[in-house]
Each structure stands twice: as C-alpha cells, then as structure tokens.
N, C-alpha and C positions, 0 to 999 in steps of 0.2 A: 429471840424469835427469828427466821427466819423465813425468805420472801421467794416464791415463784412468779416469773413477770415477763413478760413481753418486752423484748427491748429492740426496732427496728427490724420487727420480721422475725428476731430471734426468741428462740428461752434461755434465760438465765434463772440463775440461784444463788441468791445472797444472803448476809448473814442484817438485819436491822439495823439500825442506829437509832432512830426516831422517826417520828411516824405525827402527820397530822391529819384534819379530812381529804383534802386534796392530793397529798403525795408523800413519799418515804424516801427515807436515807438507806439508802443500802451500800453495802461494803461487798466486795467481791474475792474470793478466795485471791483472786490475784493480787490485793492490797488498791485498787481501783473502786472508787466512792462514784455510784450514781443516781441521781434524783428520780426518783417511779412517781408517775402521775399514779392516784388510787385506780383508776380502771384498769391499768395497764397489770394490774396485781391480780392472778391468779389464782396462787394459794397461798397459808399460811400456814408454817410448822413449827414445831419444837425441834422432834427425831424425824428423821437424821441430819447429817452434814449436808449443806445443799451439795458437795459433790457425788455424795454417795446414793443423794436422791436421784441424780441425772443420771446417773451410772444404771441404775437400778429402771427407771422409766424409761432408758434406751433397750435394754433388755427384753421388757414388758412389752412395748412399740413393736420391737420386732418378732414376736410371737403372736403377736394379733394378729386373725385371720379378717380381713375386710369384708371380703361378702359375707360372712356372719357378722359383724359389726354393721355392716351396712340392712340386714335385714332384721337386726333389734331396734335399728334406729327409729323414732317418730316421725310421722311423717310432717310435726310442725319442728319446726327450730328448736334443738335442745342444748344444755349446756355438757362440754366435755365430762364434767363429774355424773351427770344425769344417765348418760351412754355406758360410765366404767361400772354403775352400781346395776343396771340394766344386761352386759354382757359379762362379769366376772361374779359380783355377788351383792347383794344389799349393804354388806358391809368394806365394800371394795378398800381397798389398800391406799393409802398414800401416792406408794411407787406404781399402785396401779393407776390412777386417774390421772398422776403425771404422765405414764406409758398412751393412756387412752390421747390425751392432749396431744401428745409428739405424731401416734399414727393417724389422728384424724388430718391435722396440720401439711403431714406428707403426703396426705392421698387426695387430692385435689378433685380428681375425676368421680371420688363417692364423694365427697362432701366437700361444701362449697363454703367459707366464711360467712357466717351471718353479724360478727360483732366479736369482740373481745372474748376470747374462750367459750365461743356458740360458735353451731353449722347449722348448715342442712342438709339433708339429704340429697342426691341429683337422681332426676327420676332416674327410670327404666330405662328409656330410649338414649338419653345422654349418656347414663353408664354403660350401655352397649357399644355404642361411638366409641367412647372412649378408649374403653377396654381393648375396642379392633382396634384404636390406629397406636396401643400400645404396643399389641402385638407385633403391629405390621412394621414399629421402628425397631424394635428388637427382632426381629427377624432379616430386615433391613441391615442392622448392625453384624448381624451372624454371616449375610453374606458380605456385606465389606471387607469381615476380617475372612472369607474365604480368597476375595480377590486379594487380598495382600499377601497372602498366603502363595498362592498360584505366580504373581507376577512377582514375588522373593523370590521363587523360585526357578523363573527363566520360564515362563506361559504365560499366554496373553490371553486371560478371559473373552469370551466374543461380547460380552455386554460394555467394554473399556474398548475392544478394537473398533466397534460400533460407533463410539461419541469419541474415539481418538483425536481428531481437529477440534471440537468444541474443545475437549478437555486441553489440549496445548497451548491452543490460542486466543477464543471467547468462552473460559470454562463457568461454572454454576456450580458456586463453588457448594453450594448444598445439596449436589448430586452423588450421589452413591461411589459412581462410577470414581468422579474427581477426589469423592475422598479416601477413596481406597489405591492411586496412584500417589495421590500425598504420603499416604501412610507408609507405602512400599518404598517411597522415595527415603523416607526417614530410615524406616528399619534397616534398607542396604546401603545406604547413604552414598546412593548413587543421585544423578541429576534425573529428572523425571522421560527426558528425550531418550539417554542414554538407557534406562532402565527399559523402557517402553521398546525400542533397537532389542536389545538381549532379550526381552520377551518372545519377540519376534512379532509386534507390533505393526511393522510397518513393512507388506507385500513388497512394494513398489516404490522407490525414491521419488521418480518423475511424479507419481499422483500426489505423494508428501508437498510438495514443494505447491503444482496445479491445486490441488482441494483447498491448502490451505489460503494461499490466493485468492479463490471463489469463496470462502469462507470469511474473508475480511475485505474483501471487495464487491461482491457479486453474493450476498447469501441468498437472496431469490434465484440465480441461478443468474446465468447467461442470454437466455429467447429473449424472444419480444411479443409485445403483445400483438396481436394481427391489427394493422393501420396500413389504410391508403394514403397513398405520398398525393398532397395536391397538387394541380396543375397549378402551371403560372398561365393566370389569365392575361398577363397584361400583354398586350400587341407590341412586342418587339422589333426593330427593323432589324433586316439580315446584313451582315458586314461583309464587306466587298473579302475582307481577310480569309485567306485556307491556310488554316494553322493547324500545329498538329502536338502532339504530348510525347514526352519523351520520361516514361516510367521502366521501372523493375517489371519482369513477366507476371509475379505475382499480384499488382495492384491491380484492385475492382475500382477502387476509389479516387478515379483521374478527375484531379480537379484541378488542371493547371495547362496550359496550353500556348505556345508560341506563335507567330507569324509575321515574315517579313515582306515589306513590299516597295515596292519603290528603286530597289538596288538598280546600281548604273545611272542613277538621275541626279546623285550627289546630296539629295535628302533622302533621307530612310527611314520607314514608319515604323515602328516595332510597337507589336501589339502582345500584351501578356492578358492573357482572356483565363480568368478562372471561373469555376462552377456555381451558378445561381441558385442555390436551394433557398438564399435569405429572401427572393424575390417571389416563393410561396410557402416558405413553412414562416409562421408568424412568432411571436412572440408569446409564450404562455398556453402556445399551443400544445395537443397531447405530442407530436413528435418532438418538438423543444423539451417540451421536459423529458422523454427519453434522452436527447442531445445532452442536458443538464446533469442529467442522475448520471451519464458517464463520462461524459466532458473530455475524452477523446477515445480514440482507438486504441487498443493496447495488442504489440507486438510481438512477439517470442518467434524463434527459430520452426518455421513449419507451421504455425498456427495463429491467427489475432482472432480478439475479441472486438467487435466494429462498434465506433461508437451511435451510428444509424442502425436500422434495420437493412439489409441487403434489396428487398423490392425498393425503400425509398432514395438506397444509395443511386440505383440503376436508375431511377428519374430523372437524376442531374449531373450524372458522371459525363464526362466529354468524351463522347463514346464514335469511334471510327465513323466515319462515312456521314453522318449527321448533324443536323443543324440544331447547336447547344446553345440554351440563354448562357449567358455569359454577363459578369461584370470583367468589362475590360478596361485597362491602361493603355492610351497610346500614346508614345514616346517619341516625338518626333527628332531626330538624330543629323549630324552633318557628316555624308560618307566617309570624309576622306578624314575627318578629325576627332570623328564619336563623337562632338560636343550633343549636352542636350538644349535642343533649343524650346520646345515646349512639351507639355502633357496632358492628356484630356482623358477623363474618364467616360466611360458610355455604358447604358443599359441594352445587352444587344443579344443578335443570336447570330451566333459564328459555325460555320462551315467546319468541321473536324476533319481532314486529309487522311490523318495517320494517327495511327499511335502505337509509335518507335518503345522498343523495349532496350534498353542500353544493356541487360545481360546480353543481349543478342549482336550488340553492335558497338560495344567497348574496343572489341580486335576490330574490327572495321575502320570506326570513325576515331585515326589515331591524328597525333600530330603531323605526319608527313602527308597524310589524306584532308586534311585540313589547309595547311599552310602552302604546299605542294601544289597546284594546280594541275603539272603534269606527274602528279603520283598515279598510279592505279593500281587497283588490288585486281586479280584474277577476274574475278565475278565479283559487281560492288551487289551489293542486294537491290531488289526492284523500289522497296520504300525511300530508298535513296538517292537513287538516281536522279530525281529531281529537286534533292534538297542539298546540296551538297554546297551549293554557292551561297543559302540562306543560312545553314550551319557554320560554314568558314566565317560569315559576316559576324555571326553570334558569338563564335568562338574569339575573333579579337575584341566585338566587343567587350564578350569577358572577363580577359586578360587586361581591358583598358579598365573597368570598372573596378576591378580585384588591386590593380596599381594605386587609383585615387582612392579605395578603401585604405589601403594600406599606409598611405601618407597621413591619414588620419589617425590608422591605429598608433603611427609612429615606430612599427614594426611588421616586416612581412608575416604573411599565412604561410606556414610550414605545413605541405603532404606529407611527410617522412617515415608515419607510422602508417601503416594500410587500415582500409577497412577489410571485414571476412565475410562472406556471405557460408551461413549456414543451408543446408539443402539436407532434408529428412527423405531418403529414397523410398518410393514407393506411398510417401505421406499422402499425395493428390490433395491437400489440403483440410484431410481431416484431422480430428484435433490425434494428437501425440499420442502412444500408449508409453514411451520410455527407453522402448527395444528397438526402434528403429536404428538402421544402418545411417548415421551421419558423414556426410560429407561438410568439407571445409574448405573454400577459396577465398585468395587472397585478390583485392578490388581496391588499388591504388588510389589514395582520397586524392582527390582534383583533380582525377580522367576529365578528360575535354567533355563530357554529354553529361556530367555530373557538374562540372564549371558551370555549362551553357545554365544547366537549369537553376544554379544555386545565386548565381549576379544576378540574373532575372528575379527571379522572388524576390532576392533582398531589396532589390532597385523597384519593384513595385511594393512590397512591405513599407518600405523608408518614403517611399513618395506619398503611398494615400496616408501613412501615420503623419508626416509634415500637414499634407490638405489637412486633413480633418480638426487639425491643431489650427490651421488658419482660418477655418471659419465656426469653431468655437465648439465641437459635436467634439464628446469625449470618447473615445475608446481605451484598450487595454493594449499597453503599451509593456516593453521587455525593454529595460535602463541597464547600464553597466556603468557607472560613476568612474572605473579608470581602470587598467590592469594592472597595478598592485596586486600584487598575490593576498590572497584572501576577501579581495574586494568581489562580490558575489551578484548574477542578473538578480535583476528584481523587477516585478510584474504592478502595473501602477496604471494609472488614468492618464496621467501627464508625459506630453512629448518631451521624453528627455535624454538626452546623447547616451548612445551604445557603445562604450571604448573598443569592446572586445570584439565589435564589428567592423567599428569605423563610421557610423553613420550618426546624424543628428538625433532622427529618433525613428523607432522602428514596430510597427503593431503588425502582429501576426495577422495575416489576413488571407494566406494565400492555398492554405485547405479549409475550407469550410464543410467538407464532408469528413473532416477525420478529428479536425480539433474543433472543440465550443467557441475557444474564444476567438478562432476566427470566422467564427459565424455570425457574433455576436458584431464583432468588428466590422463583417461584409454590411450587418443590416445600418449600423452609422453610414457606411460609404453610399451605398444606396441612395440613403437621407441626402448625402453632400450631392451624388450626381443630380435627384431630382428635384431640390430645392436651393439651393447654392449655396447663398450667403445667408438664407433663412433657415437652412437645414437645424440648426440648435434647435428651433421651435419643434420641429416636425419629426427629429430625429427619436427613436422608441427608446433610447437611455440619454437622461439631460445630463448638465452638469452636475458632479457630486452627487450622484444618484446612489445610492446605498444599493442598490442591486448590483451593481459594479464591481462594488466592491467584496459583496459574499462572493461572486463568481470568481474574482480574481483567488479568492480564501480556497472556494472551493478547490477551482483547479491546479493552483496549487502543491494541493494537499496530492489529489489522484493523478496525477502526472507527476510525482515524486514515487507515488507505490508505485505505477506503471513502469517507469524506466527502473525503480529497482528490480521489481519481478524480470524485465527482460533481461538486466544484466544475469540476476542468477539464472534462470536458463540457458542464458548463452553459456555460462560456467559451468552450467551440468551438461552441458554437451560438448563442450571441450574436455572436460572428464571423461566424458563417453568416449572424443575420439580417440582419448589418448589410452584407453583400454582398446577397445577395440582394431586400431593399429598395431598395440603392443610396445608404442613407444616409453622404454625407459629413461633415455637420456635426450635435453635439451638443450641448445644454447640459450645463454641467455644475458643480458644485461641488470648488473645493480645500478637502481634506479633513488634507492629510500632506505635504509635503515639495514634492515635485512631482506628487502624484496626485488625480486627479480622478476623482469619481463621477459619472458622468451620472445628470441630474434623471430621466428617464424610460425609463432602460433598466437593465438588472443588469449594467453594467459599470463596472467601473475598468480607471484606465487612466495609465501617466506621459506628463508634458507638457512640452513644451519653452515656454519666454516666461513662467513663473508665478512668475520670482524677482522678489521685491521685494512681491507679492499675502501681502493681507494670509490665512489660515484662513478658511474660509466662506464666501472670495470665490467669488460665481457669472460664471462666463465664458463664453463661445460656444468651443465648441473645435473645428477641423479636425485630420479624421483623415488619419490616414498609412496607409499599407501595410498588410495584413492578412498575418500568417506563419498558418497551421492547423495547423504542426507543433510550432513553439514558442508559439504561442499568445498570439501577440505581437500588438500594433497598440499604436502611437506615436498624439501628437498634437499640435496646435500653437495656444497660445490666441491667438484671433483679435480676440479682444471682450473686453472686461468686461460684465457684464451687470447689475453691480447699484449702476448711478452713481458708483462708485469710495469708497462707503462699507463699512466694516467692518459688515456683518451678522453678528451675533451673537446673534443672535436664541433664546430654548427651544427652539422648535423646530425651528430648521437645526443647532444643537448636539444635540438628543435625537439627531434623526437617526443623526445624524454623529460620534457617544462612541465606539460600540465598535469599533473600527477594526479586532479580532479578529474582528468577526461578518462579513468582507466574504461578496454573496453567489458571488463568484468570485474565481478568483484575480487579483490586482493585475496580475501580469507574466509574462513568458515563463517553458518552461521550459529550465532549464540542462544541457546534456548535453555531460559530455565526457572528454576520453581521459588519464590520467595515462600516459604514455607511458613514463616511468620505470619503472612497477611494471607495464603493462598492465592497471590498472583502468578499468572504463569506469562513470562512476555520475553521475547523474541526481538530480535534485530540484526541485523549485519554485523558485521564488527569494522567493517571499512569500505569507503567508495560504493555504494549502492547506485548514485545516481552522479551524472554531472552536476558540476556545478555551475556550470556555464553553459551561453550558444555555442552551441558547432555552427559557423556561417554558413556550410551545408544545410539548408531546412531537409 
C-alpha cells in the first residue's frame, strides 16, 4: 500500500512499511524511510507508483481552472476530496483529488487552510484584493524586465533617472526601479554607476556629486525653519577695546576679532574677542538643536551650507562699526619680550573698527610693510592706516608664539605647499550649476594676516581649554598623543597635550557660529567667566556627562563627510580647470607609490611610467582622460625633470610629509553594487579628509 502525506509544508508519496494508529512507516522512492504522524496522511492507494501518482496530480493541478473551483466550493470548510468529486465527477479519479489537493494548496488567495487536507473559501472582497495586487505585481514584474531591457540597451528609463540617488546610495531594495538596475547590472555585467553613465543617466556631474551629498546628509533639504535669533538680555559693559576681524571677503560668519592697546607703555593688552551667541541661544533650545542636527558649516568652492540660519548668524556676527557681545581673552604681554604675564576672560561688548578682508590685503600687509617701518606702498588702504603699528605688534607676536609652539612640537611648521583659493565667476554666491567659469589662485600658507589670525586662536583655544581644566568644567578637547606617523587627533573631554600643535591642551572654541562644538565649549567658558571656581556646578555639561560625549560621536562623524565632500569638489573643479584651460601637461612631483602632486596646481594624481623613480622625483606628466563622475584623471610620465638625481631636498620633503593633508582627493570614487545582498555603497578610495589639525584654524 501506499501513502500521500504532508511532510513540512510539502506532498510526498511513499510506498508503506507498517502502519499503527498514531503513525506510519513509509519508504520513499529515494530509498529514505520516514515516520507520518496518521493526520499528516492524506490518501491511501494500491495503483499507482506514488511517483506516477505525483506526476499525474501535477498535471490535473495545472488544468484546473480556480474561479470555477473557487465557485463549486462550499461555503463551510470542505475536505480537498469533497471539492474533486464536486468539480470533475462523483467518481473523481485518484490522480484527480491528488491534482484538486496541489491546486487548492497553491492558491492561497481562493482558499485558505483550514486543517490537514481542508480549506475555505476567501470571500469575494478578499479574492478581489488579491487577484488586483496579483495583477499589479505581475504587471510590475513586466515592467521591470522592460526597464532592463531599455538600460541593456544604453537608455535610461525616466522612472530609474527619477530615484537615481536613492537607488545608488539609500536604495529600497524592493523598488521596482532598484530591481531592474540590479538586473541590468547582471545581464551586462557592468557595475551599476557605470551602466547607469552609458545610459545616459546622469545630466550633470556637479549635481551627481551635490544631490548625492544632500541625500546622505541633508535629505530634508538644506532651509531652515523660520526662528527668531534671541537677544542677549544680559547688561553687558562696553570695553574700552576697537578691535577689528581680519577674514576672507566671502565670510557672513565673523566671529573672531582682535585688539591692541597699550603699545609704547611696555605692557600690551591683547584682546581676542570672539562672537557671543552661547550668551542667548540656550541649550535644548529650538536654534541649538538646528546647531546640533548640523554641527558645522559645510564649505565647497563658490557655495556653503551654514550651520545657523543666516538671520541668527547676523545677530552675533562682529559686524563693522558696531558694538558686539563678545567673550573675550585678555592677554596681558611684556612689549619688549612677549612674555605672557597674565589673562582674564570677560563677558563684554566690544567696539568692531574694521573688518579687514586679507583677499584684499595679502599684497598690502607683506613682510617689508610689517617689519619695515619706513616701507611704503604707493597708496596703503584707508582701513590701514591706522592699524599698521598694532598689526606689526601682532605679527611678531606671532612669529614669537609660532617659535615656543614649535619647540614643543620639537620640529618647525613648514608653509611650503600653498593653499588655492577657488573663485566660481559670476557665482555671486549662489549655489553652483557645474558650468561655471573656474578660476584658481595660489595663497601662500602662513601669509602674515593669516599667521596674525591663526597664533591668536590657537593662543586663546589652548588658554580657556587649560582654564576650564583648572577649575574642573569639562569641554571638548582635540589631543594628538605625538607625531609618529599614524598617530591620529582625537576629540575627547579631557585636557590633553596636542603634539601636532604644540600646545598642552587645545578645545575649539573660537567659532561658535560655524562649528557646534565650539559653541558647546563657549557656553562652559561662560560658566568659568561668571562663576569661577564654582563653574562645575553651574556649568550646562558636568563632568562625564554622556551628552558630551554623543556630540563628540556626532561631530565627528559629520565633519568627516563635510571635509570629504569639500575635497571632492575642490577635485571637480580642478578637473574643470584643467579642461577648461586645455591644460595637457603638468609638472609634477612623486610623492607615494605611483602618485604625483603637481608643482602648481591642487591636484594629485596616479601615473603610469614612475616604477623604478626614485620619492621626490620631479617629472613632466601627460594627462589622460578626465571622468567628473568618479573624479578620475590618469597620467603618464613623459619626462624627468630633475637630471635624473634624487632630490631630497627640506624643502621638497616639508612639502611632501603629510601625505594625510592631501588638498584633494588622490583618485576616483568607487561605487558599486554587491549584488548578493543588494547593497549599493560608495566611498573614496583614498584621502577624503585630513587626518590631522592644520594649526591654521
């Protein structure tokens, strides 16, 4: 005899062995013995083979029409045999009632399990349901394999160029769209980037690069909600100080300001006055958690993303002509010897004189107009005029301060490589479309008005991170354990020595409109100026406060994408210039492996012909191909250019140390499809961000 049975979801057919009330031996054409509980037992036969039964009840299954089976059905619970003798004949067949069993089983949607070889019916309404969302995935399915179809074939369906960024970067993976670029990606067995490119997918590189950006950083978009920036009620006194800022022409966000007084008396007060917003945006407030959710500014060539709203920036920015709260340092100093003899912080409101823009007065305020007293230029500028003797004062200061840093680091600060200022013509400041006309200059690191301002910040950073270490208020601190190559800053609660600076210990403090954590930091110092040595109690983060420390996580995290995104913009627009000039050939220096820095542009780049070149060798290089999507350009050395001797030189080695500072990224980016799991992810493939402080804040 043999048995039809239920065995985990399945049907089988086996030939008997024994049999008691409870359960059966069955034997299976495969030579495989398994024990059937009696319920699980469906039917029992002589004729035929159970495989020629299954063979024969697959047959049957798939000739049965369901909506006639579904409208003989009863409308109480019946058993599959009750159904075959009711839709084929009284005396229904073997291989029929097996057949009736398989297609009830498959068709879920008309009948629902009621028990061991029983259903039910599913009403009307639910079989209608059903029926449409069968339709609508098969139909669904028909167009997926049209979009695979179209993007095999080099076109880009508009419902795929539509969810293009989701699909790359945050995809779903049970979207239509995402499964029909999987699919395309397999059949051509191309990478999904690459495929989606030869579609003609992607308009615009620039927007490739921005969308995706805002897409993993910003997916509510960029605005702000409409908020009033509060006043600061507290009655501040006004400081005898007229200080003045010395920024880039494009900053809104001046929050740092100078002032000397005293000169010619052999003590000299130097006042570093930065912008008070911690003295009325609170803590948990709605504009802090906008500060929070972006936890700084983010920069690109022609465009930033702020991390305030621009009304609440213009509240507290140190703005020309006006009298600005201020948290200030004052630094008392011995003229003739810069020693520092004490320091005092104050809650105040200072006097704004100026605000110097150093694009405009780099050629102006050189060394000879500094050091020089009878230097003169033609026409010095009117903002000048009277500051010329407090800037020279500044400027040795920070030559002195840049020396005692340096003793510490136990080696000098090398300018050797420049920085580049990018300038988008005709941009006025609106965001980018990609076609813009790029311009590119070169901005020597540690120009004197960039020195002035950069010892100042460090020299106020490093003093209130020591104060607030001394009376016990924790802030967010940036460590460097030593410079050992690979030895990495790192962002912590505890005042702890900065090698790569030189200082004991160093908390950001000294934009509070552009970065969180030193906002976060201004409201501790606040705590220290108005409560002293009791500030721990009173200060709005205590010790070991676990808020701290997600912010530390946080920021982190988004000043890693930030500075990555600004490098690759900066390298799609050095691509840009280098098309748009038409420039084929570079010099350039090997630096690393097979990469080469050009002498006079901010690119790196790998190269083919440099095996066997010795480090530092300088070569002539031909370029290759420009990609603006991956952000690619090859190259091929054509020349040696430096006699075929090892230069080795200090200063093609200063240069050439930090191989983490690059000002762009080395090489393409990498995008592509794990096709196994459906993830599609994205990264750099080298130097995204620093790894280190530039002592330049």
């Amino acid at each position: 005899m043999h048995l039809l049975f239920e065995e985990t979801g399945k049907f089988l057919a086996g030939r008997m062995l024994s049999e008691t009330d409870a359960s059966a031996q069955v034997e299976l054409d495969s030579g495989k013995r398994l024990k059937v509980k009696a319920a699980n037992i469906l039917l029992k036969f002589d004729k035929p083979e159970p495989a020629q039964l299954m063979a024969a009840a697959q047959a049957v299954a798939s000739g049965i029409e369901l909506d006639m089976a579904w409208e003989f059905a009863p409308e109480d619970e019946f058993a599959f045999a009750e159904l075959a003798r009711d839709y084929f004949s009284a005396q229904a067949t073997l291989a029929e009632q097996a057949g009736m069993l398989l297609a009830l089983f498959e068709a879920p949607h008309y009948f629902r399990r009621a028990g061991k070889g029983r259903f039910r019916k599913a009403s009307q309404d639910i079989l209608a349901q059903a029926l449409a969302a069968i339709e609508k995935k098969k139909q669904l399915a028909l167009q997926v394999q049209a979009w695979v179809q179209e993007l095999s074939a080099g076109s880009c369906p508009q419902a795929v160029r539509e969810q293009l960024y989701k699909i790359l970067f945050k995809p779903d993976k049970n979207a239509p769209e995402y499964k029909a670029v999987v699919e395309a990606s397999r059949a051509t067995h191309l990478g999904p980037l690459e495929l989606l490119i030869k579609a003609g997918a992607i308009d615009s590189p620039y927007q490739f690069h921005w969308r995706r950006f805002l897409l993993e950083n910003f997916p509510k978009g960029t605005g702000f909600p409409k908020l009033e920036a509060p006043r600061i009620t507290e009655e501040l006194p006004l400081s005898s100080a007229r200080a003045f800022s010395i920024d880039d022409s494009a900053t809104t966000e001046i929050d740092d300001a100078l002032s000397v007084q005293g000169l010619g008396t052999g003590t000299v007060l130097l006042g570093i006055h930065i912008a008070a917003p911690g003295l009325a945006i609170q803590p948990g407030s709605a504009i802090d958690q906008l500060g929070r959710a972006r936890l700084s500014t983010v920069y690109m060539p022609g465009y930033k993303i702020t991390m305030l709203p621009d009304e609440v920036v213009q509240k507290y920015t140190l703005m020309e002509g006006q009298d600005c709260p201020a948290v200030s340092l004052y630094v008392t100093l011995d003229e003739a010897t810069l020693e520092i003899k004490s320091s005092e912080t104050k809650l105040e409101r200072v006097h704004i004189g100026a605000n110097l823009r150093h694009d405009q007065l780099d050629e102006v305020v050189t060394l000879a107009w500094l050091e020089d007293p009878a230097f003169r230029h033609e026409i010095d500028p009117q903002p000048l005029v009277h500051k010329r003797e407090q800037l020279s004062f500044l400027f040795r200061l920070a030559k002195d301060l840049k020396a005692k840093r340096e003793v510490v680091r136990g080696k000098p600060e090398n300018f050797n490589r420049p920085d580049y200022n990018y300038r988008l013509v005709g941009n006025d400041g609106a965001e980018p479309q990609g076609t813009e006309q790029v311009q590119i200059s070169i901005r020597q690191r540690g120009a004197p008005l960039d020195l002035i301002v950069s010892e100042a910040m460090i020299l106020a950073n490093s003093t209130w991170g020591g104060w607030m270490a001394e009376l016990g208020v924790p802030g967010i601190y940036r460590s460097q354990a030593s410079m050992a190559p690979g030895v990495k800053v790192r962002m912590g609660t505890k005042a702890l020595p900065h090698a790569g600076i030189g200082v004991k210990s160093y908390a950001w403090s000294s934009s509070p409109l552009r970065r969180y954590t030193d906002l976060v930091n201004q409201w501790q110092i606040i705590a220290c100026a108005r409560f002293g040595k009791t500030a721990a109690l009173a200060a709005p983060f205590k010790p070991k406060d676990v808020e701290l420390f997600a912010i530390i996580s946080s920021f982190d995290a988004a000043y890693f994408a930030y500075n990555g995104f600004q490098n690759a913009m900066e390298r799609f627009w050095i691509l840009k210039y280098v098309q748009q000039q038409g420039i084929t050939e570079v010099e350039a220096t090997l630096f690393k492996d097979n990469l080469v820095r050009a002498d006079h542009l901010p690119l790196v780049l790998p190269v083919a012909g440099a095996q066997g070149l010795p480090r530092f060798a300088r070569v002539l290089v031909r370029l290759g191909d420009i990609d603006e999507v991956s952000l690619d350009i090859h190259g091929t050395v054509s020349q040696r250019l430096d006699g075929g001797e090892d230069d080795k030189g200090a200063a093609t080695q200063d240069a050439l140390e930090d191989e983490s500072d690059d000002d762009t990224l080395a090489g393409p980016i990498a995008i592509a499809v794990d096709l196994s799991e459906g993830d599609v992810a994205s990264s750099p493939v080298s130097g995204a961000a620093a790894s280190g402080d530039n002592p330049t804040p």
